[in-house]
N, C-alpha and C positions, 0 to 999 in steps of 0.2 A: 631736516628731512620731513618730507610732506607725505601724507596718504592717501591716497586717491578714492574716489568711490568704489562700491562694489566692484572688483571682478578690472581696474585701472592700472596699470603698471604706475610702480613705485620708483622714481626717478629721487637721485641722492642732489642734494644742493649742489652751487657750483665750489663750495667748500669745503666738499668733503674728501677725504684720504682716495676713494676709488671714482674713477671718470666711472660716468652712462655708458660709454661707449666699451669698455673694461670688462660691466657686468657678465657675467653667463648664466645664461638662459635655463633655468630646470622648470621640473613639474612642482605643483605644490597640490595637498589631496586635504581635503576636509569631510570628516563624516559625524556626524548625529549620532548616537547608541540610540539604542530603541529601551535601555536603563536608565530608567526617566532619572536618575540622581544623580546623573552625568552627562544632563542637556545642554553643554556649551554651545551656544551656535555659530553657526559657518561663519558669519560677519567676522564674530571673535574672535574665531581659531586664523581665517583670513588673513585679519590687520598682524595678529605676532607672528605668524610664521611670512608673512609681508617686511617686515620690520628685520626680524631678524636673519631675513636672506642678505637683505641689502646689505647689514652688519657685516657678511661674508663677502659679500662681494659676486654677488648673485642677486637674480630679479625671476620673478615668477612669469615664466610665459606665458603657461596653458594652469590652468586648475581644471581639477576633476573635485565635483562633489557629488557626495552622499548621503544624501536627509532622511535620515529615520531608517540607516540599513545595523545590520545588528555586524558586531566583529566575530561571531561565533563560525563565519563559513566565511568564504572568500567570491562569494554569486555577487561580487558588486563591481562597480565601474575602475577602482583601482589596478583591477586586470587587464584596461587600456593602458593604463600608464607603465605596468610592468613590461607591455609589449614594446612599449614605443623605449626604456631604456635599453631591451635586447636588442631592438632597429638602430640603436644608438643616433634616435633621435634626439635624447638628452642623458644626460651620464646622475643626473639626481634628482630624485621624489624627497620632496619636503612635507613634513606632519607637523601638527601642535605638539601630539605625545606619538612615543612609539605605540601607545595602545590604541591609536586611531587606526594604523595601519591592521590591525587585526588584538583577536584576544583568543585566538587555538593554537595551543602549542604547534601542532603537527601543520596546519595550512602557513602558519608565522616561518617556518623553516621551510621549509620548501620554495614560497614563494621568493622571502628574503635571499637564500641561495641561486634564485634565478637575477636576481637584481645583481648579486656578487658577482655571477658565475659571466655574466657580460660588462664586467667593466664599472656597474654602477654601486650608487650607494643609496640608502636611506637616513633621511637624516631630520632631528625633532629639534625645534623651535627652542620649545624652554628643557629639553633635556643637554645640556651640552656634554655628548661622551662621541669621542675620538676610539669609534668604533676596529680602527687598524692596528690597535695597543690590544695585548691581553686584555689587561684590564676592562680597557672600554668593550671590546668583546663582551665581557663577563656579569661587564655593568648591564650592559643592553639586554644580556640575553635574561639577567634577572628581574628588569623591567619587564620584560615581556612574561615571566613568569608571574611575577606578582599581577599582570593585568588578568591571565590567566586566572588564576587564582580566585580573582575577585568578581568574574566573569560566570566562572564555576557555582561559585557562594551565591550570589544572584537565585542562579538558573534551579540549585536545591530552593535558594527559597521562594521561589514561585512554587515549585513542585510542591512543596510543604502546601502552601494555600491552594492550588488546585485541588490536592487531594482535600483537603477538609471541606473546602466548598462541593467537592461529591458524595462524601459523609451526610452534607446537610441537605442530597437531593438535588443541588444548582449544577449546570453546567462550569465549567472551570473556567469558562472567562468570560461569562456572562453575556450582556450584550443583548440586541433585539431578535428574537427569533417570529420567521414566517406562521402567521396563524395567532400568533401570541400578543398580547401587551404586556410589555415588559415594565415590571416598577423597581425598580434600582434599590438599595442599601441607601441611598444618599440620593435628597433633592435640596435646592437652592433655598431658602427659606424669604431672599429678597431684601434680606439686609447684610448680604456679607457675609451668613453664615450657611451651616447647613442645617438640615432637618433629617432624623433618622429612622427609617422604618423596616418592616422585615421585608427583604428579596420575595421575590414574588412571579407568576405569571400565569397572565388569564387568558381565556379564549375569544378571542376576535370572531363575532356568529358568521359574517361574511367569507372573511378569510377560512374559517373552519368551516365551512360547509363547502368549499372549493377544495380543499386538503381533505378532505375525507370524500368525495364524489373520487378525485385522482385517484385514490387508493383504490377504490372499489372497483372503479374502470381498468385499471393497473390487473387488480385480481383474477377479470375476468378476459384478460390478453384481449381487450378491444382496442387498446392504444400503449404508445408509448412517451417517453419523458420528453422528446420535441414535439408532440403535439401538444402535452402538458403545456410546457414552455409559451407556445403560441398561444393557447387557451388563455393561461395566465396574462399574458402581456394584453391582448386583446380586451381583459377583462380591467386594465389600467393598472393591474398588480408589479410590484416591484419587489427585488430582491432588499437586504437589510443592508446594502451597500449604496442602492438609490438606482441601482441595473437594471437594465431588461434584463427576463429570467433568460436562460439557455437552457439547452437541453444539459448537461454537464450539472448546473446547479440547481437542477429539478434534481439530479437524480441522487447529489450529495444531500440533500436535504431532505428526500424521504426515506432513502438508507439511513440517516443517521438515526431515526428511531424514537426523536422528538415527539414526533408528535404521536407517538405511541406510548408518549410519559414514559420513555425511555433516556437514557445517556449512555453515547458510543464511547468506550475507553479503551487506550491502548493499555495492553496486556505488560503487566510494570515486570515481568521477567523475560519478556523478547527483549532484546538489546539491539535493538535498530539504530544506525547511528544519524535517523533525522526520523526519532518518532512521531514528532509533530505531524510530520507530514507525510507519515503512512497512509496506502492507500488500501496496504493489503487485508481482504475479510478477513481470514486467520488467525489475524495478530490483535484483533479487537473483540471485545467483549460486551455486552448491556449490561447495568444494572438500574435499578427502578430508581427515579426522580419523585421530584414529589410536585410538579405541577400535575394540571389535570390532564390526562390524556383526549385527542381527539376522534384517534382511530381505537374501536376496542380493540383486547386482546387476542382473540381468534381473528379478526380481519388482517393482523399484523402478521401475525405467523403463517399464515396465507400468503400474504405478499411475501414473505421472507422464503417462505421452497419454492415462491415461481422467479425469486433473484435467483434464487441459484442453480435452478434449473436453466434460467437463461444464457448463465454465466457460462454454464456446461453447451449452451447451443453453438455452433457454426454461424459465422455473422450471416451468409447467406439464409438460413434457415432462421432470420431472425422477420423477416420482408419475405417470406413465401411464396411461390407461384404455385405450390404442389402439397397437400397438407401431407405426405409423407419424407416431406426436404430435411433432405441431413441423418434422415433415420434407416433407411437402405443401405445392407452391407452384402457384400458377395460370399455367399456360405460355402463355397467352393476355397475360397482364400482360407477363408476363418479356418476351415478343417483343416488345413499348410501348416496353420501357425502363421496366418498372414492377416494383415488386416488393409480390405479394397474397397473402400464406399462405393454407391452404386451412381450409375453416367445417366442421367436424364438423355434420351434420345432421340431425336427430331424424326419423324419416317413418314413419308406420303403423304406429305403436305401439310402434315398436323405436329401441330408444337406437343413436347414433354409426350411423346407416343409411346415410347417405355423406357425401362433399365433396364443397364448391364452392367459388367464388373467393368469398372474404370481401369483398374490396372490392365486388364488382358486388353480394354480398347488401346491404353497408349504404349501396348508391347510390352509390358514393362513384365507381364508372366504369359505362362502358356499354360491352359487349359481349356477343358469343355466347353463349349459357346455357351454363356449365361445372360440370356434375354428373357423380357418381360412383358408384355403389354402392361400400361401404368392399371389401367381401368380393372384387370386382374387383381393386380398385386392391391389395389384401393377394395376391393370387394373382399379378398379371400380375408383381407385385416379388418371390415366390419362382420363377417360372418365369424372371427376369433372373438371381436367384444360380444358380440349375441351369444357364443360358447361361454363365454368365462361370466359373463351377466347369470347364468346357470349355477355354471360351477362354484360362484361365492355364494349367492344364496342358499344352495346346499350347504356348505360351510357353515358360513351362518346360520341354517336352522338346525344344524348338530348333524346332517344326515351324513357327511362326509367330513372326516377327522384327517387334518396336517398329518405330515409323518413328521416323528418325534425324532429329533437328533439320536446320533449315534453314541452308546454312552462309552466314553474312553474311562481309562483307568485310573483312578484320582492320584494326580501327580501334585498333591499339596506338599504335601511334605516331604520332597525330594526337591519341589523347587527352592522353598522356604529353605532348606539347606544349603544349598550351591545360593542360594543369595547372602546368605550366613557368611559362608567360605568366602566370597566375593568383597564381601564389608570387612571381615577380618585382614582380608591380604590387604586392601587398598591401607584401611586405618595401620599394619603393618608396615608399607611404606613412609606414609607420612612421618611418623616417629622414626623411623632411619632416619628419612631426607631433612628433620628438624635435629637429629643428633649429628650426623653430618654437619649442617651449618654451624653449629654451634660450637664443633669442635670436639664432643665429646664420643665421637665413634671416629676409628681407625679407617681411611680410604680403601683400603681392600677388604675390610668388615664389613662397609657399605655397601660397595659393590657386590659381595658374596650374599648379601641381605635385600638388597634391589633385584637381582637376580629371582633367589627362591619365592619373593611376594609376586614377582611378574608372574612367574609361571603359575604359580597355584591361582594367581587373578585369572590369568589369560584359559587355564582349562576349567573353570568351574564357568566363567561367561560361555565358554564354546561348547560343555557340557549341558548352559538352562538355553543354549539356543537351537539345543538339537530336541529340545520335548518339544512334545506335540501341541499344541494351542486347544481349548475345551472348544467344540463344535459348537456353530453359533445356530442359536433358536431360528428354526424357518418364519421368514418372515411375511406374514398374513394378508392375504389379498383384501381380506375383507374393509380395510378402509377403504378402498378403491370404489366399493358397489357404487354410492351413488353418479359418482363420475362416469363411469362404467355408463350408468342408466342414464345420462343425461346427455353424454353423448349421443348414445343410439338415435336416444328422442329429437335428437338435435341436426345429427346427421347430413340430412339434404337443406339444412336452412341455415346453417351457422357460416361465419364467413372461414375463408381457407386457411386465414391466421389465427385466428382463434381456436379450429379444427387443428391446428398442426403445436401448438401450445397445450392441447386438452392431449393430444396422444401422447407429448412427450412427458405428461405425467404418468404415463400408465405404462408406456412401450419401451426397451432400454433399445433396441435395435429391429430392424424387419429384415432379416437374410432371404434373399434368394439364392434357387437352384437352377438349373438344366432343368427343363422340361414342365416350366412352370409353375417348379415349388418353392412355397413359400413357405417361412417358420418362424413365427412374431416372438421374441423372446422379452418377458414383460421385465417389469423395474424390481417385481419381488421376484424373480428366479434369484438361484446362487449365484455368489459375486463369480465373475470371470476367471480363470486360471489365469495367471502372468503370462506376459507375451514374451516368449523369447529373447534377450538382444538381438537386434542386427550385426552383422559384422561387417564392415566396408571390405570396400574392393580390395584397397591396400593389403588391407588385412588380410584377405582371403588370399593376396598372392605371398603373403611372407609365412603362409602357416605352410 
């Protein structure tokens, strides 16, 4: 028997027990771990699972490979092949080991059952189990477990070393970061060995004076992360992949807080099941690194409340035509219990000539005609900053004192009990449902004992969720003053994006009325009462 080059169909001598003509055609699948102590490569795993098809009497048609994909998830090219055995284009997928085909329990079944569930089989080189037997059943599925297993064991101890490499200040997987020169753990020494120094990372004056200009530009809503982008690229900069930047990877990299001598970490008690590749803010955390930062610390937490002020904008209102976009509601609705942004409206020849309540434009309610001219509703909200530019400086110079929360009734120690009672019934359970397993409590003992801990759980939570919550400290305009003041000053010369950025730090909403009134309600009033649910139609006709 002869082997052919790469990727060659394996043709059996004219001597051998099965004709060429005989063979049957299957897939064969070859994949790379990305578990560098398990880098067999494709060539290798190719030639035996090549060899030992022929053995069966079987030739590889089509290969699928996969270089450098991990067995932890099923996002790889093997998911061709499963397709094409439910098209019953071929009846069997050939592997080195059954762990090539995967190493997660849950996607190894599922998938594997699609292969069954149309006819086909999986089948490994150097494992020989006759998968139709109990046994082989048994064998297989315990192969797949121990891949499992060892797959697992891996993935802890990375996580073991990411974390201590955050202990020491480094990112957890090192690497060259933008702005930075990176100096490794380990360099070449040139004879075969290495040489060992401390991990490390300095600042690049070039690169740092581009990453710290973005930031500051950033702060001050003059641009955004595709112009960055463009900037960048124009200036010959590359990403640490060897990329033109994008807008997507400007904006991963100055979120992540790098170069604020920061490190982004997922939150080790969210249970995400691909944290790696969380995108979501909430679930991550900073803690301090210990290279040098490039942006100070106030310039950082700057850009940090204008991300997430952003986050909270209307993509329309991200590209402005109107510095009041997205922040117009109809106060007619609001008072319903409705919530109706306000309609930019085109009138006598002139673009954006005023608002009104969008819902009552697209019928969708009925009330009072609520129109605007824009130029009003933009005055009467600079003649509110020149009010409240007043009214914080009085603040500020003592002449006019906050009102002081309302003082409720100190419910310490009524809650501290009902959370008392709560810990007692649950720990209560527990020791049932462990004498239960064990044998040592009667089934209707347990049950009459599951019973009385629910109930005493269930009305001591429904008893600490009926106190009142302590009223929260009014919250103080007076950071606002200079913003306040610099607006004003700025007013007729700042661009409309910029203008419509600077109010949405200040303004939470601009409601109009009928007959031209307007009511700015800023970002430190009281949070908002809950809105209602809706009820669907459905709904409303089965009630």
């Amino acid at each position: 028997m002869k082997t052919g080059q790469r990727g060659a169909l394996v043709i059996p001598p004219q001597n051998a027990i099965v004709k060429a003509s005989e063979l049957i055609p299957v897939i064969g699948y070859a994949r790379v771990s990305t578990w560098r102590e398990e880098m067999i490569s494709i060539d290798i795993q190719k030639s035996v699972v090549e060899e030992a098809a022929i053995r069966r009497g079987r030739y590889i048609a089509h290969w699928i490979e996969d270089p450098d994909a991990t067995g932890r998830n099923f996002k790889r090219k093997i998911m061709k092949g499963i397709e094409a055995v439910e098209q019953n284009l071929f009846r069997e997928i050939w592997v080195w080991k059954f762990s090539r085909f995967g190493r997660n329990r849950y996607g190894v079944a599922i998938n594997l059952a699609r292969i069954e569930e149309a006819g086909g089989q999986l089948l490994s080189a150097t494992e020989d189990i006759d998968a139709s037997t109990a046994v082989g059943e048994f064998t297989r599925d315990m192969l797949f477990a121990v891949a499992s297993f060892e797959s697992n064991r891996a993935g802890e101890q990375w996580k073991e070393t990411h974390e201590l490499r955050r202990s020491m200040g480094l990112p957890a997987t090192g690497g060259r970061r933008f702005g930075y020169a990176w100096h490794p753990r380990r360099l070449p020494d040139g004879a075969g060995g290495w040489t060992l120094q401390d991990e490390r990372y300095e600042i690049l004056d070039r690169q740092g004076e581009v990453v710290l200009d973005s930031f500051e530009e950033y702060r001050k809503g003059k641009t955004g992360f595709g112009k960055f982008a463009v900037w960048w690229n124009e200036l010959g900069f590359v990403n640490t992949r060897g990329e033109p930047w994008q807008d997507q990877t400007v904006r991963w990299f100055m979120d992540s807080g790098f170069a604020a001598g920061l490190l982004r970490v997922h939150k080790p008690d969210l249970r995400c099941p691909k944290a790696g590749s969380c995108q979501k803010q909430d679930h991550h955390y900073f803690r301090p690194a210990e290279h040098q930062s490039i942006v100070p610390g106030d310039d950082w937490e700057d850009y940090w409340d204008r991300r997430t002020i952003r986050k909270a904008t209307p993509p329309r209102a991200l590209e402005p035509v109107y510095p009041l976009a997205g922040l117009i509601k109809c106060g007619v609705c609001r008072g319903n219990n409705r919530t109706s942004a306000g309609q930019i409206h085109h009138c006598k020849g002139e673009a954006g000539y005023g608002y009104r309540c969008g819902a009552r434009a697209r019928h969708h309610v009925q009330h009072e005609p609520v129109y605007i001219r824009r130029r009003i509703v933009e005055a009467k909200v600079y003649d509110w900053l020149v009010t409240m530019a007043d009214e914080i400086d009085a603040i500020a110079a003592g002449r006019v004192a906050l009102p002081k929360p309302r003082k409720s009734p100190d419910l310490t120690k009524q809650r501290k009990r009902l959370e008392d009672a709560i810990s007692r019934a649950t720990k209560g359970l527990d020791r049932a449902t462990e004498g239960f397993s064990a044998g040592d409590i009667p089934r209707d003992s347990y049950l009459r004992t599951r019973d009385k801990f629910t109930k005493q759980r269930d009305e001591a939570q429904a008893e600490l969720a009926e106190l009142p919550k302590p009223d929260a400290q009014p919250v103080s305009p007076v950071p606002h003053l200079e913003t306040v003041r610099g607006l004003i000053k700025e007013w007729d010369t700042i661009s409309v994006k910029s203008k419509r950025v600077t109010l949405a730090e200040l303004v939470r909403r601009v409601e109009i009325f009928p007959e031209d009134g307007v009511e700015v309600v800023p970002v430190w009033a009281p949070p908002d009462p809950p809105q209602p649910l809706k009820q669907s139609t459905a709904r409303r006709a089965m009630a």
